[in-house]
N, C-alpha and C positions, 0 to 999 in steps of 0.2 A: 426663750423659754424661761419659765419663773424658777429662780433659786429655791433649793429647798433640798431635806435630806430626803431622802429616797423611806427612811426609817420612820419617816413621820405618817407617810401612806400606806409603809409594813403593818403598823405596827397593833392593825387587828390578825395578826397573823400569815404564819408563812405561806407561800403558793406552792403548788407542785403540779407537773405538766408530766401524762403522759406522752410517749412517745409519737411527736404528730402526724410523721409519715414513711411510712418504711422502703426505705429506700436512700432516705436523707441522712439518715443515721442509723446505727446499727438497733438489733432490738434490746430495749432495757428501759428502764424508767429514772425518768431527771426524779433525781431527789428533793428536797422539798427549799425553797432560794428567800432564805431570809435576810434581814438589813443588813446583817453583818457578810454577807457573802456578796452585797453591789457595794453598800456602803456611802459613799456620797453623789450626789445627781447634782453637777452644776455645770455652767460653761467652763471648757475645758478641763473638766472632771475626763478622766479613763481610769475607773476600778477595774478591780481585777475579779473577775466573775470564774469560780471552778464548777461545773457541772456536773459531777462527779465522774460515772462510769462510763459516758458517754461518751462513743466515738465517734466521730464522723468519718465515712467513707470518702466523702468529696467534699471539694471548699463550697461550705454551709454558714451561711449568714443566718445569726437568731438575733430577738429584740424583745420587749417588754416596754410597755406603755403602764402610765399609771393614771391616764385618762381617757377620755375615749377614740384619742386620736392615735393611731400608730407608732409606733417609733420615736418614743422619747429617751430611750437608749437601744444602743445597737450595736452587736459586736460581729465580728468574722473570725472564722474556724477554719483552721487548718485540717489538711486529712488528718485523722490521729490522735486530735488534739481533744483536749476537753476544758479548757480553758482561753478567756480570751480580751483583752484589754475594751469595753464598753466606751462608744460615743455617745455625746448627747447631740442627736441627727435627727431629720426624718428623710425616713427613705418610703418606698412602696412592698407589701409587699405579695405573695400568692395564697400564702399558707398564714392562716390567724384561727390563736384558739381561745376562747375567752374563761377564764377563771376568777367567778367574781369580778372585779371592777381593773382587770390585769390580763392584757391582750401579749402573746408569746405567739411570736410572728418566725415561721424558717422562710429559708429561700437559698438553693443550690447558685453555686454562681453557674449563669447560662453557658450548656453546651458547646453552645460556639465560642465562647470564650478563653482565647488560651491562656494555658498558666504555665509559665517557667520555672521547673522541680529541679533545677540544680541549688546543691547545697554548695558550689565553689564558694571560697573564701576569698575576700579581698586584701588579705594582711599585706602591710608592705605597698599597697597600691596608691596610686592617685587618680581621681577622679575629677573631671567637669564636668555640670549639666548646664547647661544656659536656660534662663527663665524656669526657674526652681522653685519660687517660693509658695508656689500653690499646685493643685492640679498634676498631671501624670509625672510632672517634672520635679515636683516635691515629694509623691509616692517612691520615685527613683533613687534619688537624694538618701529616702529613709533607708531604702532596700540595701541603698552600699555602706550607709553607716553603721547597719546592723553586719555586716559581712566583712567591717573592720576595717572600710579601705576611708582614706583620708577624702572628704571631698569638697571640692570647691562649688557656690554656689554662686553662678556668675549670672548677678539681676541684675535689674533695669533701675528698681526701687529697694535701694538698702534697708531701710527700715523695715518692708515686707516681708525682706529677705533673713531681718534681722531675728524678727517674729515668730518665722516659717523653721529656724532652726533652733530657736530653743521650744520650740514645741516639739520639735522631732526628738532632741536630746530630752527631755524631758516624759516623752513617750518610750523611750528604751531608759531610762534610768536604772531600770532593775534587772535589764541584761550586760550580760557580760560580754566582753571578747567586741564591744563596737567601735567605733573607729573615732575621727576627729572629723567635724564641718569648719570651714571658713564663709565667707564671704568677701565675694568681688563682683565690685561697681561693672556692669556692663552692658550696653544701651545697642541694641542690635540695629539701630535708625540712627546710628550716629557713627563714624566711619573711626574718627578719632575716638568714641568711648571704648571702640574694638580694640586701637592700637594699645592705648594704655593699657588695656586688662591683660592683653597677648602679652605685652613687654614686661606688666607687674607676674606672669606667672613663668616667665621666661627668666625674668632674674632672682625668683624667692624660691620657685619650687626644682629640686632636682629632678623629679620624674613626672610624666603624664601618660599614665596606660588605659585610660578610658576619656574618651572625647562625647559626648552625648550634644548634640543640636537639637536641643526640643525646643527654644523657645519660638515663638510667634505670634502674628496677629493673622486674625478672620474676617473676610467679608466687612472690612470697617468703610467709613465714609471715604471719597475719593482724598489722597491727602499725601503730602512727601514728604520722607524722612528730613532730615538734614543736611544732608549730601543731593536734593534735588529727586533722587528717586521716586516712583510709585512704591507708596507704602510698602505692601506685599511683598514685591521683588525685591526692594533694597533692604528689608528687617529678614524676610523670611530663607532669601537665597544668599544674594551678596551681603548681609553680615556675613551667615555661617560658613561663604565661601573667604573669604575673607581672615574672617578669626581661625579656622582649619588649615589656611596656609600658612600662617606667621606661627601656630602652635605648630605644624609638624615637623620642624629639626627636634622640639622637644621630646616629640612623640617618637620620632625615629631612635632619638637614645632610649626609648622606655622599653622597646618589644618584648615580648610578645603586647601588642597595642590595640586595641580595636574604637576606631570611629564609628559613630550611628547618629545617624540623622533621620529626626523625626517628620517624617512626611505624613500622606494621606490616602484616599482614595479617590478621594477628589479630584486628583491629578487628571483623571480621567474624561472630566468634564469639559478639560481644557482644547484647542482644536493645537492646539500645540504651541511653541515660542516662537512671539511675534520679534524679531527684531528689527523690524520696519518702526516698529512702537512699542521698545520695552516698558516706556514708562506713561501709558496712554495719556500721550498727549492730544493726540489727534482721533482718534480712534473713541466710538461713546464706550462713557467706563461701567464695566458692570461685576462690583464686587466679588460677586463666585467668580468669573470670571478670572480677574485678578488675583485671587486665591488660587483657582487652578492653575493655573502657568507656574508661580512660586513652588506649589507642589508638585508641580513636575519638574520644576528645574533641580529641585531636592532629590528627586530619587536621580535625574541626569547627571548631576555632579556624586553624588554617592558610587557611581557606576564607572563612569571617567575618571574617580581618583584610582580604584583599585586598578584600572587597567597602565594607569603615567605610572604608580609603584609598583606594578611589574617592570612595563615598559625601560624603567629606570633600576632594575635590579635589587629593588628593596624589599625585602621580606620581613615576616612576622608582622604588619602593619594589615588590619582586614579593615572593610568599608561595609557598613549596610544600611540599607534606607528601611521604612516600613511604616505602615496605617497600626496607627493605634485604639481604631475604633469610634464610635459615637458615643463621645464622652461630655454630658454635660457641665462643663467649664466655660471660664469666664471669656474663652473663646468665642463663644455666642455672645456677646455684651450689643456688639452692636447690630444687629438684626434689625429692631427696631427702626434706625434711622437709615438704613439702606435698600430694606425693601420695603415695610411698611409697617406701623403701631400694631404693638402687639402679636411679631411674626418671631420674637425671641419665645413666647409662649406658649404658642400653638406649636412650633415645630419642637420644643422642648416636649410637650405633653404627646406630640402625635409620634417621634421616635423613643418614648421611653420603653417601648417593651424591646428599642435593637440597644438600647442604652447601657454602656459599662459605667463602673464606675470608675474614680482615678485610677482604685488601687489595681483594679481589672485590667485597666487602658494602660497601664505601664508596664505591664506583664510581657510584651513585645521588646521592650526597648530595655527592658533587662535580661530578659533572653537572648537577643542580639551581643549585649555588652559583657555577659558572665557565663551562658551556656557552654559545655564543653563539645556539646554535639551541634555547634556551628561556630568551631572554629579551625577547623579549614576552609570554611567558607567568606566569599568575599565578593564584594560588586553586587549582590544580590537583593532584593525588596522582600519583606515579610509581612504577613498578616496574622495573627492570633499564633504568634510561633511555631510559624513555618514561611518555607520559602515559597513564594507566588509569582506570577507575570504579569509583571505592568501593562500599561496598554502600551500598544506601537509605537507609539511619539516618543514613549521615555526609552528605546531600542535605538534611535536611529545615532550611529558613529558619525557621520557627519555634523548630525547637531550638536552632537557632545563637544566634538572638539570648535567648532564654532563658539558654543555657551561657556567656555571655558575660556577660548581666548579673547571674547566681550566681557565675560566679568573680571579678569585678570585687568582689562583697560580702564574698566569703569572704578575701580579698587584700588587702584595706583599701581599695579605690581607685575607689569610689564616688564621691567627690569631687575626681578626679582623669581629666582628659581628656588624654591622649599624644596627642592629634593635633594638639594645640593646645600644649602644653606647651612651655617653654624648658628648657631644663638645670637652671637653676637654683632652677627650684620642684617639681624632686623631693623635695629637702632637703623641704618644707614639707606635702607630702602626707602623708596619716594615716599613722600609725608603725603603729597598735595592726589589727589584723584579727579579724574576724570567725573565731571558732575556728572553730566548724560547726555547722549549720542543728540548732538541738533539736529533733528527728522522734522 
């Protein structure tokens, strides 16, 4: 998008937009939105736009174009709200009303869309999200910085990650009460970038009361971490099972604690866990496929922890898995090369009407991590903030405890009990892992 002051396109005069659909917001009339109320339009510009009297009933997305295209700034409204920090975005949208050469675009965030209305605060807290610095996992990131709790962002690529958080601290600069971001190196395809990060927040930080498993890869080309694994399953399952064992003596001093792992609905797709061929070797590979099983082994192991921390008598520690929607992120990157040119854009264009956005798509996985009304709850899978039922394959007790004691072998940690565990004798747990099962 071309730089330039938003005041140079004003500055035949101000606009004013009746009220464009009632329902969207209450009745009254937007006041009249001159330069000095957007103020500057560049990349990584977010003014501060007031609207004056207007409330919104429901979370209402408005924007303003100053050409003929859509959505050259964009903001989102809270219920209530009459103010709200502008992106320079393009999004789509239902509702456009043209004023002069200045398009003032609403759009309710959809129905089915859940949203997470607690106001719990994080003070005092610590937080991890794995694979943070873009996408539902950096919308999360934002959500607990604003809520005050300290949080680690534990990526794959520091400098992205480096980026990812002073833009967030940079987006709250002018609230109060937020919290502190770091940064930690951590490579979900790499078995030793797990140990390091577990051990780096094992010795620096005192507490961990939010554990978030968002990061991932989709549908990519066939291809193995570093440890030998099938992509999918060694980044998407045995990391996060893995970095979740070695972090929970931490977690167990933190309680009240809660783990969530970001799964799918995908899972669904799957005919269930091959362990004849977890890392298709043998077997011809087919990317959803392969995705599927990882997401279901996500919501398996989500389900099997809470049940060993019973099992094991440990309380205050909750576990939940859940779909966070059809969100277009860099998750789709590779489409293109696994099924065929140009199938990243046709299925981008042909689900955007089930499409959330990030900030949408994370509205689960901070509901799971901070809501007060699911936290007696534990073992459970969510969809749009609530609890759901997976399919059958992610139910069966047999499999669970099987899938747990093959990634336990394949992870090194056979000889290693997290329920029991001090801090201090992670350092001493087997370094070397099990590459993968000779099938």
């Amino acid at each position: 998008m071309r730089k330039q002051p938003l005041s140079r396109s004003l500055s035949f005069g101000s606009v004013g937009v009746d009220d464009p659909s009632t329902g969207v917001v209450s009745q009254g009339r937007w006041r009249a939105m001159t330069a000095n109320d957007v103020g500057m339009c560049s990349d990584g510009a977010r003014p501060l736009v007031d609207f004056g009297d207007i409330r919104h009933t429901r979370p209402t997305i408005a924007s303003c174009s100053i050409t003929d295209r859509v959505a050259v700034l964009h903001a989102q409204f809270s219920p209530g709200s009459s103010k709200a920090r502008m992106d320079c975005s393009s999004r789509c949208f239902d509702r456009i009303m043209v004023v002069n050469r200045f398009h003032f675009c609403f759009r309710e965030m959809p129905l089915f869309s859940g949203q997470c209305k607690s106001k719990a605060r994080l003070d005092g807290k610590t937080a991890l999200v794995t694979g943070s610095n873009s996408g539902i996992g950096k919308e999360t990131v934002l959500d607990f910085y604003k809520r005050g709790a300290r949080v680690i962002m534990a990526c794959r690529d520091i400098n992205k990650a480096q980026t990812a958080k002073l833009e967030i601290e940079d987006q709250c600069k002018d609230i109060k009460g937020v919290g502190f971001i770091l940064v930690e190196k951590c490579d979900l395809s790499s078995l030793e970038s797990i140990r390091t990060c577990a051990q780096n927040v094992l010795d620096t930080e005192r507490q961990l009361n939010i554990l978030v498993n968002n990061a991932g890869v989709m549908m990519c080309p066939k291809s193995q971490t570093a440890d030998g694994f099938e992509m999918h399953f060694g980044s998407n399952h045995l990391g996060h099972f893995l970095l979740t064992l070695l972090l929970l003596p931490k977690i167990r001093n933190s309680t009240p604690a809660r783990i969530v792992t970001v799964a799918s609905k995908a899972h669904i797709l799957s005919y269930g866990i091959d362990f004849k061929d977890l890392n298709y070797r043998h077997r011809t590979y087919y990317s959803m496929g392969a995705y599927a099983q990882s997401k279901l082994a996500n919501i398996i192991f989500s389900k099997e922890l809470a049940r060993k921390l019973k099992e094991h008598g440990i309380e205050g520690i909750n576990t939940y898995s859940l779909h966070p929607g059809v969100i277009p992120t860099g998750l789709t990157r590779h489409l293109d090369e696994t099924v065929v040119w140009g199938a990243r854009f046709f299925t981008n264009l042909f689900m955007r009407v089930f499409n959330k956005t990030a900030t949408q798509g994370a509205q689960t996985t901070i509901y799971c991590a901070v809501d007060e009304k699911c936290a007696n709850e534990t073992g459970l899978y969510y969809s749009d903030c609530k609890a759901v039922t997976p399919a059958a394959a992610a139910l069966d007790d047999e499999v669970a405890t099987k899938l747990w004691k093959v990634s336990a072998e394949l992870v090194g940690l056979q000889n290693y009990d997290p329920f029991t565990a001090i801090d201090s004798e992670i350092k001493e747990c087997a370094q070397e892992t099990t590459a993968f099962f000779e099938m």
